[in-house]
TIFI-554650 format. One record per residue: residue in one letter; x negated, y negated, z negated of N, C-alpha, C in turn. Coordinates in steps of 0.02 Angstrom, whole numbers, padded with zeros to 5 digits, always signed. Layout:
BEGIN
AXYZXYZXYZ
...
//
This chain:
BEGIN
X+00116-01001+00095+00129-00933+00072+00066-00897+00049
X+00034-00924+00043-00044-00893+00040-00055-00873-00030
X-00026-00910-00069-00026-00884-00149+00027-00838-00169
X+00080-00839-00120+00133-00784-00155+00096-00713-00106
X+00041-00726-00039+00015-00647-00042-00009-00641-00071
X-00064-00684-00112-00106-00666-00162-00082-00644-00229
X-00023-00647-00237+00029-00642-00294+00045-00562-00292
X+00083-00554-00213+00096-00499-00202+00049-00416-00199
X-00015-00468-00169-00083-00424-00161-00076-00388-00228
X-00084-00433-00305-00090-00401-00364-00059-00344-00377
X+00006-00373-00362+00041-00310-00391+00037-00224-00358
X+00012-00232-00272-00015-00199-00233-00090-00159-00261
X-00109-00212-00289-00187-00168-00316-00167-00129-00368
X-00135-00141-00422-00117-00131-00477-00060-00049-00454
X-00032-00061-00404+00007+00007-00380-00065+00062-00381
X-00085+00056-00332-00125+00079-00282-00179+00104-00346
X-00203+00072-00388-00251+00104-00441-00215+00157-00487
X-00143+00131-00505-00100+00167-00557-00100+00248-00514
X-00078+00233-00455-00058+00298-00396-00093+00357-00419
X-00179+00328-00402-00226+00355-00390-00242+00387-00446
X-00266+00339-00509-00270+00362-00559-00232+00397-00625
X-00178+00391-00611-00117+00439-00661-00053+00471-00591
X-00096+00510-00565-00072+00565-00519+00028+00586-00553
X+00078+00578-00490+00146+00564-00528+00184+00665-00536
X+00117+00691-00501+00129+00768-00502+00098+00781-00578
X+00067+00736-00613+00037+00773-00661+00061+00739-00734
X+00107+00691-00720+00128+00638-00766+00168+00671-00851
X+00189+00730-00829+00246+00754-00864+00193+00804-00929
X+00119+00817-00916+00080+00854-00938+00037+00834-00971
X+00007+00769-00914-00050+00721-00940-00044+00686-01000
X+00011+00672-01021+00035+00636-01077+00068+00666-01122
X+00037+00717-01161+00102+00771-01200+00091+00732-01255
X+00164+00750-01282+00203+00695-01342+00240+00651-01344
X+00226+00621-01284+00273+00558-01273+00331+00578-01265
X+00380+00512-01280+00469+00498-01266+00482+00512-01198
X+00538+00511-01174+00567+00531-01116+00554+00470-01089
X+00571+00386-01130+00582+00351-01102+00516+00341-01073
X+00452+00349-01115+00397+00314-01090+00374+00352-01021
X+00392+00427-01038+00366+00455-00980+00410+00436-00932
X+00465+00404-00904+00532+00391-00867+00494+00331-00838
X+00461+00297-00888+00431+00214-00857+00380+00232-00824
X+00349+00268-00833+00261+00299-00784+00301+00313-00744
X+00352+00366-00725+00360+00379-00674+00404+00329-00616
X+00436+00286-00662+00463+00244-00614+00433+00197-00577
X+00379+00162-00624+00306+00118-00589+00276+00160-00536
X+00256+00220-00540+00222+00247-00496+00266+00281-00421
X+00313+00285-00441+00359+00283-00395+00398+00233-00329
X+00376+00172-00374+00410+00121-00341+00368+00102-00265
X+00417+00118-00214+00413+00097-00160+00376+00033-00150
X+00448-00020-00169+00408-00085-00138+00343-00121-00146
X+00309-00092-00223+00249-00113-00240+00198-00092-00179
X+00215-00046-00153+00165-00043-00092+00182-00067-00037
X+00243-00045+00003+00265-00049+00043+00239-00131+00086
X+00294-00185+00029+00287-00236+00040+00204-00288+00078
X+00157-00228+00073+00089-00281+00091+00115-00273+00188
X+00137-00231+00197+00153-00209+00278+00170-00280+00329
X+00250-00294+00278+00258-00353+00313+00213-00419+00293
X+00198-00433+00244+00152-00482+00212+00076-00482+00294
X+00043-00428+00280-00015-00416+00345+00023-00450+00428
X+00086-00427+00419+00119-00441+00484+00116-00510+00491
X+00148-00533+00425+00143-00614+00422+00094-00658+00457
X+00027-00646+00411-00043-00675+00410-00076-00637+00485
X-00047-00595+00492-00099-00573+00550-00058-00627+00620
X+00015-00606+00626+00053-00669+00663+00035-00739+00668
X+00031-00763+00620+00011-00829+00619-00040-00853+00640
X-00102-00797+00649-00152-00794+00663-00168-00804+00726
X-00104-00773+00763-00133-00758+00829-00087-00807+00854
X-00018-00866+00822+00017-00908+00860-00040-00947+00844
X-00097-00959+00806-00151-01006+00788-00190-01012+00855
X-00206-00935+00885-00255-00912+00940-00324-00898+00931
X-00291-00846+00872-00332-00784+00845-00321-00734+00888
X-00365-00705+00925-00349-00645+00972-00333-00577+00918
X-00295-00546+00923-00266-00465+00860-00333-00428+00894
X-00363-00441+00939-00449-00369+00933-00488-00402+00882
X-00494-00457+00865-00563-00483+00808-00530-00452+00765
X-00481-00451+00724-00480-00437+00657-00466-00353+00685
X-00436-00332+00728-00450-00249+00737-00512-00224+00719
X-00573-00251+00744-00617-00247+00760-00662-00216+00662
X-00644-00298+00631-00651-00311+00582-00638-00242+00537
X-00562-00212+00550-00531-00176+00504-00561-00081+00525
X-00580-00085+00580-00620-00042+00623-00681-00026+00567
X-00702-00071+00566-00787-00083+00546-00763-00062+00465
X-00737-00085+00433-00687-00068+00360-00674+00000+00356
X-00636+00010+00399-00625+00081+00414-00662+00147+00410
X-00709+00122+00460-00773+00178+00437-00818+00158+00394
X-00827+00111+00385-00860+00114+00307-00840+00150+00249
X-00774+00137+00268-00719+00187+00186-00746+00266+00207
X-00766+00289+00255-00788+00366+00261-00845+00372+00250
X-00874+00330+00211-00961+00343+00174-00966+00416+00169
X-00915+00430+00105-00923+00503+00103-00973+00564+00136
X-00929+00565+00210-00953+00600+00266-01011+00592+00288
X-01025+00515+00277-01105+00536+00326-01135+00529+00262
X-01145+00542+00183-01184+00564+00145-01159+00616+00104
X-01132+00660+00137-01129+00727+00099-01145+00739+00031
X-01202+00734+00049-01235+00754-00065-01225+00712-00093
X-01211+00674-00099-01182+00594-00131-01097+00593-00126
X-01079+00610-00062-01016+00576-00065-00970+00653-00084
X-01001+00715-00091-00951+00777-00096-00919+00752-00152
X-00847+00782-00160-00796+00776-00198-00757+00716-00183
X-00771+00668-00147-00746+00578-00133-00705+00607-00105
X-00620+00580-00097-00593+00594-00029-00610+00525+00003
X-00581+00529+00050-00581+00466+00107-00483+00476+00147
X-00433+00486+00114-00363+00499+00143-00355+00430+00119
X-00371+00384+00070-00341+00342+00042-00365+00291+00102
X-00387+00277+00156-00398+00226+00198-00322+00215+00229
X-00290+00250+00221-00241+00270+00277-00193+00196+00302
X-00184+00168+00247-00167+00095+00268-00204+00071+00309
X-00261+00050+00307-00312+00015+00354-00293+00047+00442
X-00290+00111+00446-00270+00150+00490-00219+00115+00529
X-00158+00106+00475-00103+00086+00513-00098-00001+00521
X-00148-00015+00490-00163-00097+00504-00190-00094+00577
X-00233-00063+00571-00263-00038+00651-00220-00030+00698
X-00169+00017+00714-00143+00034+00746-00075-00014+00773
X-00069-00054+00705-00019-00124+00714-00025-00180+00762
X-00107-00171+00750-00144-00222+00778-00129-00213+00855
X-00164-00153+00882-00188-00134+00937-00111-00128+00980
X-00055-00109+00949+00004-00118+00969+00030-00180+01004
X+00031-00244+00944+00064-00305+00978+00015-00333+01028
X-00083-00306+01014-00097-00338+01104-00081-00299+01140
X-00052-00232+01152-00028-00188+01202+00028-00229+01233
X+00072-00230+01172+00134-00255+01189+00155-00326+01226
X+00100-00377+01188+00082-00442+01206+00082-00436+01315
X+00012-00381+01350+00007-00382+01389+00047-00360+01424
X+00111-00305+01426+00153-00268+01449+00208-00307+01433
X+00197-00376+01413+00276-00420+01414+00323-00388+01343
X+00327-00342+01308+00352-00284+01285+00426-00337+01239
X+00475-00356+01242+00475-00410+01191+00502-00384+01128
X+00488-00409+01074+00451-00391+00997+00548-00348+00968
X+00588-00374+01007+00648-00336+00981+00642-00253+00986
X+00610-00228+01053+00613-00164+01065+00568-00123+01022
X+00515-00188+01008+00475-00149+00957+00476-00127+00908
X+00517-00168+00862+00545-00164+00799+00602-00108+00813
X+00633-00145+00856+00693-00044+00829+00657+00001+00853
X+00607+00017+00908+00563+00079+00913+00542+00112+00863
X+00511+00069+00823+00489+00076+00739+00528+00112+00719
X+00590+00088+00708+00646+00108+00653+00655+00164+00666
X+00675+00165+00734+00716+00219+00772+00698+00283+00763
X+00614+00295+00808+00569+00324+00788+00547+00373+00721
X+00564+00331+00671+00517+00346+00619+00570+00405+00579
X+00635+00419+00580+00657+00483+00552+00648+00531+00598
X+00664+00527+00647+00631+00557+00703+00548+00621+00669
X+00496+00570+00671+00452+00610+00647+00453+00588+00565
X+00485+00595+00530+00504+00597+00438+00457+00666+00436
X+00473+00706+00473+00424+00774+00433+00372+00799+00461
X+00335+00749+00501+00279+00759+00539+00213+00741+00501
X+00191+00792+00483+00125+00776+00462+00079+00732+00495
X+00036+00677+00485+00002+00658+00514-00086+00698+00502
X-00076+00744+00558-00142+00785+00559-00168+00775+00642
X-00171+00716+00666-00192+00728+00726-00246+00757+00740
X-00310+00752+00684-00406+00772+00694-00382+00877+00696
X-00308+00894+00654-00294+00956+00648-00268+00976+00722
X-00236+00913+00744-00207+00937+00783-00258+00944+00849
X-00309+00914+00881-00349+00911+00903-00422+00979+00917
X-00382+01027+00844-00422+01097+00851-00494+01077+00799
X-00467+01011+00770-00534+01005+00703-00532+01054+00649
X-00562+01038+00606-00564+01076+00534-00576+01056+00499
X-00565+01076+00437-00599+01036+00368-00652+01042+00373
X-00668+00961+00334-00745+00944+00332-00775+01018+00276
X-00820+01016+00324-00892+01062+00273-00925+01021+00245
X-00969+01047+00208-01030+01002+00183-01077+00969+00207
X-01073+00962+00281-01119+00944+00337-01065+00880+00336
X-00994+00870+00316-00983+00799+00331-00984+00778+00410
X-00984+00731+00423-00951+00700+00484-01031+00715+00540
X-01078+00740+00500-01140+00758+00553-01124+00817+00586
X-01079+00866+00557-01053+00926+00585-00997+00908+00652
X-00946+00853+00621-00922+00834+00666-00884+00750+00638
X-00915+00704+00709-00924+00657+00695-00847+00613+00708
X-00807+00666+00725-00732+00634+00746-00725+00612+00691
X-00720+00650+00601-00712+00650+00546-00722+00566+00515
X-00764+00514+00561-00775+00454+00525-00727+00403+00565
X-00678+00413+00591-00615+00407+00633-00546+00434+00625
X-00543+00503+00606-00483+00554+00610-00492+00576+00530
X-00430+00565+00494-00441+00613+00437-00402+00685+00470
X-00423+00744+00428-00405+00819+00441-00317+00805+00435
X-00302+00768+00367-00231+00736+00362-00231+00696+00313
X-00202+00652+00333-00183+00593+00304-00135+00610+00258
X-00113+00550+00201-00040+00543+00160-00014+00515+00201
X+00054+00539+00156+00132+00514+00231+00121+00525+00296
X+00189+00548+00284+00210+00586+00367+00202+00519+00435
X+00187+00556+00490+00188+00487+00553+00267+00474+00560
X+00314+00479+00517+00369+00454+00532+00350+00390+00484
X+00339+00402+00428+00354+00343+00373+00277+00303+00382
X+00220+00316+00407+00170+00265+00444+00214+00216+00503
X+00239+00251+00531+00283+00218+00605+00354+00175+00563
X+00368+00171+00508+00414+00146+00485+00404+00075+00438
X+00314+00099+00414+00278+00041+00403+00266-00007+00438
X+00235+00019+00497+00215-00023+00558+00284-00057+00576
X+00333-00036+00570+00394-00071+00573+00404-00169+00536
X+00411-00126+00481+00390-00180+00442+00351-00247+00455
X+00292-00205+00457+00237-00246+00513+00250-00320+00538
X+00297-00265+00609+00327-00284+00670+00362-00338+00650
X+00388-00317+00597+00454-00387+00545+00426-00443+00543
X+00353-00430+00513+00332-00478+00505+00284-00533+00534
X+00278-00503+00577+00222-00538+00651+00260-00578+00685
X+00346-00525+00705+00356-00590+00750+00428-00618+00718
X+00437-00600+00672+00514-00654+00648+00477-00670+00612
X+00455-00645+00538+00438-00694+00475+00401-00741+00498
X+00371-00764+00553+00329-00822+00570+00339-00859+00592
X+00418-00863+00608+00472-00901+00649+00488-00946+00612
X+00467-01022+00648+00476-01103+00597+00535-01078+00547
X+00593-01071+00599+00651-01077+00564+00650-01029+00503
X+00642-00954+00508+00631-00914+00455+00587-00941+00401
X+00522-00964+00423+00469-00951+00372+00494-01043+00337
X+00530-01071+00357+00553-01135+00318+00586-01129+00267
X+00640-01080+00266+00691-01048+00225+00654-01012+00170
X+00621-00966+00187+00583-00919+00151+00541-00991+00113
X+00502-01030+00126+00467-01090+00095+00521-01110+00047
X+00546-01134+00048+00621-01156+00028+00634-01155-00035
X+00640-01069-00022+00683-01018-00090+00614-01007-00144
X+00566-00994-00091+00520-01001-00150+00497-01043-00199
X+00504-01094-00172+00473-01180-00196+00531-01202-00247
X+00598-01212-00230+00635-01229-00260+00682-01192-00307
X+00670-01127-00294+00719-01082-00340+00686-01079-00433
X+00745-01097-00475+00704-01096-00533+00700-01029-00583
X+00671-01025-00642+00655-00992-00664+00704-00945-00693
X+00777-00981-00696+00830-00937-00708+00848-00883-00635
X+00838-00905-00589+00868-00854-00524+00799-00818-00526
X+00738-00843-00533+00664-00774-00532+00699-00716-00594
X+00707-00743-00650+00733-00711-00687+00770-00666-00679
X+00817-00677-00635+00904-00629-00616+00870-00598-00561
X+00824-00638-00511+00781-00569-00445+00751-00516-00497
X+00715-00523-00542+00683-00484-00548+00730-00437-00596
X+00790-00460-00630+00810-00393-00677+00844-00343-00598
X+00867-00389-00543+00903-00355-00494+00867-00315-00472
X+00795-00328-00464+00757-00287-00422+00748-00239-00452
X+00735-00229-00524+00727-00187-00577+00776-00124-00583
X+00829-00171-00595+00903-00127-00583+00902-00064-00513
X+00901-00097-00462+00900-00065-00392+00847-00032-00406
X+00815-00040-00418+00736+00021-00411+00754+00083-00453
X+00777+00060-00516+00796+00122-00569+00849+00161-00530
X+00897+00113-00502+00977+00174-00481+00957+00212-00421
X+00901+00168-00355+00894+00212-00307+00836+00288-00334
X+00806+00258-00371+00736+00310-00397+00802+00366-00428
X+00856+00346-00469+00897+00411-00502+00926+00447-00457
X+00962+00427-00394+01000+00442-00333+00939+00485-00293
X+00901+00470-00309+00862+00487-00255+00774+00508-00264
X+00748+00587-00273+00676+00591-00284+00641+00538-00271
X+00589+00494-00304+00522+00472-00260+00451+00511-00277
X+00479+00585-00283+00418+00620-00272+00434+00676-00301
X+00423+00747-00241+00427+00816-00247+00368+00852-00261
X+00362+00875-00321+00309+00923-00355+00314+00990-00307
X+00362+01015-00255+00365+01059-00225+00317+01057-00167
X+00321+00998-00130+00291+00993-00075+00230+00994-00047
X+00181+00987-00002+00113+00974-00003+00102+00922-00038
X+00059+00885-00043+00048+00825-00066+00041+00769-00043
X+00020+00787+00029+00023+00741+00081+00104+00711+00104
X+00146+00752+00104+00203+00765+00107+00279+00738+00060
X+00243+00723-00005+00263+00723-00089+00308+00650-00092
X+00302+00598-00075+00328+00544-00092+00389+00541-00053
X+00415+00497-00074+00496+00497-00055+00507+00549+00006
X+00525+00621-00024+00543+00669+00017+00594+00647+00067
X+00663+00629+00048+00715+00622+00068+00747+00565+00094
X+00692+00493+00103+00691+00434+00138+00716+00431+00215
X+00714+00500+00256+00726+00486+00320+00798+00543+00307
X+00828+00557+00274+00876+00614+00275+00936+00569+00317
X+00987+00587+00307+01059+00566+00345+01070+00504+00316
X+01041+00478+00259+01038+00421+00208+01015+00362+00237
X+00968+00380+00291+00900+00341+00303+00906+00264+00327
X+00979+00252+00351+01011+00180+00357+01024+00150+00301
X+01060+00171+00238+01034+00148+00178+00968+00138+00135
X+00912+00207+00163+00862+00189+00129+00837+00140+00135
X+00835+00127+00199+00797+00070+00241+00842-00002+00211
X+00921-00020+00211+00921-00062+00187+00884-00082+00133
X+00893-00037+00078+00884-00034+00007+00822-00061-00005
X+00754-00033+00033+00709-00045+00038+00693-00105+00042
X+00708-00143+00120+00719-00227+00113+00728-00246+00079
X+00797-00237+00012+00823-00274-00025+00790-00269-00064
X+00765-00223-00107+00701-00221-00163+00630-00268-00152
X+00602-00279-00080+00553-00320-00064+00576-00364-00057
X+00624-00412-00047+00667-00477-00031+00686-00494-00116
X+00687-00453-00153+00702-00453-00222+00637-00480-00271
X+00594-00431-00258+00511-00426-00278+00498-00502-00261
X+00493-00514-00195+00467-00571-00166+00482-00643-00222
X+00551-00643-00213+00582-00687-00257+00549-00708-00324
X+00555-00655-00350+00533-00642-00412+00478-00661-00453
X+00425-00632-00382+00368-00640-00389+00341-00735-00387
X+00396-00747-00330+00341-00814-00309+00288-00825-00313
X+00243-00864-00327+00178-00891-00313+00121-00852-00358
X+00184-00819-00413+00142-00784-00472+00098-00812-00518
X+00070-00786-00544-00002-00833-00601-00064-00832-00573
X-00098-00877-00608-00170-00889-00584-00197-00791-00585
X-00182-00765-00650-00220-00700-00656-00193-00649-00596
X-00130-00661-00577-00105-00611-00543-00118-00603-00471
X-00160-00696-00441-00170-00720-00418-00261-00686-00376
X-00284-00677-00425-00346-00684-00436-00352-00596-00416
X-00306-00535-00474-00309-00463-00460-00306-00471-00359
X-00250-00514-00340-00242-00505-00268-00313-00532-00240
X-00334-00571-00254-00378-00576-00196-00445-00528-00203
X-00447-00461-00269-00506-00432-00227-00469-00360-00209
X-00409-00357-00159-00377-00298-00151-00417-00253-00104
X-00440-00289-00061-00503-00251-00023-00542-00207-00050
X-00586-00272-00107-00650-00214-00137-00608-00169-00176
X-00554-00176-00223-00527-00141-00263-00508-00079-00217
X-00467-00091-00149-00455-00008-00117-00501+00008-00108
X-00566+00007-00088-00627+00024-00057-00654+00075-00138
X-00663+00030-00181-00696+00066-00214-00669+00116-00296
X-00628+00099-00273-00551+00143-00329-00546+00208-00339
X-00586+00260-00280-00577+00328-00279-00655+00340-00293
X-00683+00288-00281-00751+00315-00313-00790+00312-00378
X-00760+00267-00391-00793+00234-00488-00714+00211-00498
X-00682+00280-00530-00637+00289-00581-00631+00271-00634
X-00601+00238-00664-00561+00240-00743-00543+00302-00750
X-00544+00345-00817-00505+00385-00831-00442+00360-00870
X-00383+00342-00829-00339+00314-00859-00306+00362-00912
X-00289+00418-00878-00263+00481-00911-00267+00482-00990
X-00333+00485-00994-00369+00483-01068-00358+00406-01099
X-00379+00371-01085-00357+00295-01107-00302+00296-01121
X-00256+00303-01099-00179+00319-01117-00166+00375-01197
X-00192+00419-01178-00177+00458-01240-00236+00431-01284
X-00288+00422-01272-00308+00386-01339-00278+00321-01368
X-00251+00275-01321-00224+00190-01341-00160+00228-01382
X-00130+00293-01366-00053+00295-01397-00075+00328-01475
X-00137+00381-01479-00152+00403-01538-00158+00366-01589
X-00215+00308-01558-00231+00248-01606-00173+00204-01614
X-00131+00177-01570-00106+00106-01585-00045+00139-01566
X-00027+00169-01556+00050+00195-01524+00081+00189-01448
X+00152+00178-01440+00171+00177-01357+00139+00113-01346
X+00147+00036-01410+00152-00033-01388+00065-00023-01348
X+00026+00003-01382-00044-00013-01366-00048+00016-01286
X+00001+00082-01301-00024+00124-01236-00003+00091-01169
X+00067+00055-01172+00094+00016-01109+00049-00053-01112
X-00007-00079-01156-00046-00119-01135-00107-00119-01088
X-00124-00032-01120-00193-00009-01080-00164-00013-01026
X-00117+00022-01015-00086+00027-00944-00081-00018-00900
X-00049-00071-00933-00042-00147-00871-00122-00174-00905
X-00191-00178-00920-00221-00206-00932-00288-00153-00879
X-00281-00115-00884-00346-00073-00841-00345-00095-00763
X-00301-00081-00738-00314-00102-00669-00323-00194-00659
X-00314-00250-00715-00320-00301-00704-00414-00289-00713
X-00429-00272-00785-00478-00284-00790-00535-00240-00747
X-00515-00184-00705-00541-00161-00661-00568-00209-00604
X-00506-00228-00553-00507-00271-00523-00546-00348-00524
X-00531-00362-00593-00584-00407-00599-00642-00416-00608
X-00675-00350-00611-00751-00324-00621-00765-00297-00560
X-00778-00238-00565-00794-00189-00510-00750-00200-00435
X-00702-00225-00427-00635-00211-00362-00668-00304-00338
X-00682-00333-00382-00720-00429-00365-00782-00419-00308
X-00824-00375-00388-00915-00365-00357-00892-00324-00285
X-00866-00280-00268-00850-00244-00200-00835-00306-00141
X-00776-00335-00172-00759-00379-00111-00781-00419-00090
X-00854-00447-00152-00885-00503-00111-00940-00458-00045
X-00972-00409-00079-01013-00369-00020-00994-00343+00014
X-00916-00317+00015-00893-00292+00075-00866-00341+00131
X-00861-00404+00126-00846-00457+00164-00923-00520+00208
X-00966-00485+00160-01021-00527+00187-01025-00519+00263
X-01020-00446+00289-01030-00446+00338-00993-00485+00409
X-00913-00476+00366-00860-00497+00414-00838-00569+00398
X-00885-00621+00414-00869-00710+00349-00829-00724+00437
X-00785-00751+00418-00742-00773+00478-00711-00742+00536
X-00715-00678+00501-00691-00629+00551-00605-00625+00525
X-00602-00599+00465-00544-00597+00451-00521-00613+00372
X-00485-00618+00342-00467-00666+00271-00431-00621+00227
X-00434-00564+00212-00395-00520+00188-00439-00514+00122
//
């Protein structure tokens, strides 16, 4: 499975840069002139759940396997720890890092917290069923809970003194994106995938469908997955211009719905997966520098915004939906590469991500 994460990773980087860089609050403005349809396709790419979602259980996977190998889950904590605060450069260089945020770690966070869970759980006997519906259960529960614990704790926003003012700041963001219901719903996922997806019997099947399914059924996953993404995205906001911003993405995921969302959700990543299989060498390649690429994505920007309206002035929509799927590859393969080899020097056998 190691090439369909690396498959999956891509399309994950490629979210995660689009996110960042063509903001889905500003989509309708950023691009004046365009068709309904084109602006309908930005917003549906940037919208789409599973392109992110999906790395949750994928980490669950590889981190599982890891530890039925007798990988202890503190080394690579440890690892993602050390990752962690590194991504808050920012803070401890103030005059350098003002204007950087540092909210975008927030995955790593909940990789963290995944981690530190199943050895909790591991030692307290806990068995992995209770965990997984805890997850589930849990997570509409707090749907509208901000995750501000450093706020909640009586912190404040960083000043210009940065994390020397106060040093909780290279640990605690003031607040994170997404609510601790839909972090706790990730970690779910997770949970999916640590201790079933790693199960002979499961992960044989899953081998299986991937290896042997041909190019006509990738074909039919992927118009299905396509399909489902468009009808749930029409049924249903994946993102309120009303809200905070922290707050903004699938508003209405934990509503009275939230047993369907959650199916739906599966089925779109079980869809993706398919689809995706092993992927291409290039798509292959965007995945494996997803590290350096999150690490260094909020700091040495593309201005996609502009690239976009210049590729459509000059060459039209065809040019403009090329810049589009072509910037974050060729990002990734430059700048998001050179990151991941130096951000890993330190950690060579610590962890494989």
């Amino acid at each position: 499975l190691a090439k369909v994460q690396e498959a999956l990773y891509g399309l994950v980087v490629a979210k995660i840069l689009w996110q960042h860089w063509l903001p889905a609050s500003t989509i309708l403005t950023a691009l004046p002139g365009q068709s309904l349809m084109y602006l309908q396709f930005f917003e549906g790419v940037l919208g789409c759940r599973s392109l992110l979602v999906v790395i949750f259980p994928m980490l669950g996977y590889f981190d599982g396997r890891a530890a039925l190998a007798g990988e202890p889950p503190k080394r690579r904590a440890t690892a993602a720890l050390i990752l962690y605060t590194i991504m808050a450069w920012p803070l401890l260089v103030p005059v350098y890092g003002e204007g950087f945020a540092t909210f975008h770690r927030w995955p790593v966070w909940v990789w963290i917290w995944c981690l530190m869970t199943c050895r909790v759980a591991k030692s307290l006997k806990i068995p992995p069923v209770v965990l997984v519906a805890a997850a589930f259960l849990l997570s509409p529960i707090l749907g509208s809970t901000p995750d501000s614990l450093h706020s909640l704790l009586g912190g404040k926003e960083p000043t210009s003194a940065g994390a020397w003012a106060d040093p909780s700041l290279l640990f605690l963001e003031h607040q994170f994106y997404y609510s601790v219901g839909a972090k706790v719903y990730f970690a779910g996922c997770y949970f999916v995938g640590y201790y079933y997806l790693t199960r002979d019997s499961i992960r044989s099947k899953v081998l299986d469908a991937l290896h042997v399914s041909p190019l006509k059924v990738r074909a039919s996953a992927l118009l299905a997955f396509i399909s489902l993404t468009i009808t749930w995205q029409r049924l249903t906001p994946a993102f309120d211009p009303d809200a905070q911003p922290e707050m903004a993405a699938w508003p209405n995921f934990f509503s009275s719905m939230y047993p369907l969302h959650a199916l739906t959700d599966w089925a779109a990543m079980a869809l993706l997966v398919l689809a995706v299989g092993q992927g291409t060498l290039l798509l292959r390649m965007v995945g494996g520098t997803l590290l350096g690429s999150m690490v260094c994505h909020m700091y040495l920007q593309l201005p996609l915004t502009q690239l976009l309206v210049e590729s459509s002035q000059r060459g039209g929509a065809f040019l403009m939906i090329a810049v589009f799927v072509a910037a974050p590859v060729i990002y990734a393969l430059s700048v998001g590469r050179i990151f991941q080899r130096l951000l890993l020097l330190p950690f060579a056998g610590m962890m494989s991500y």
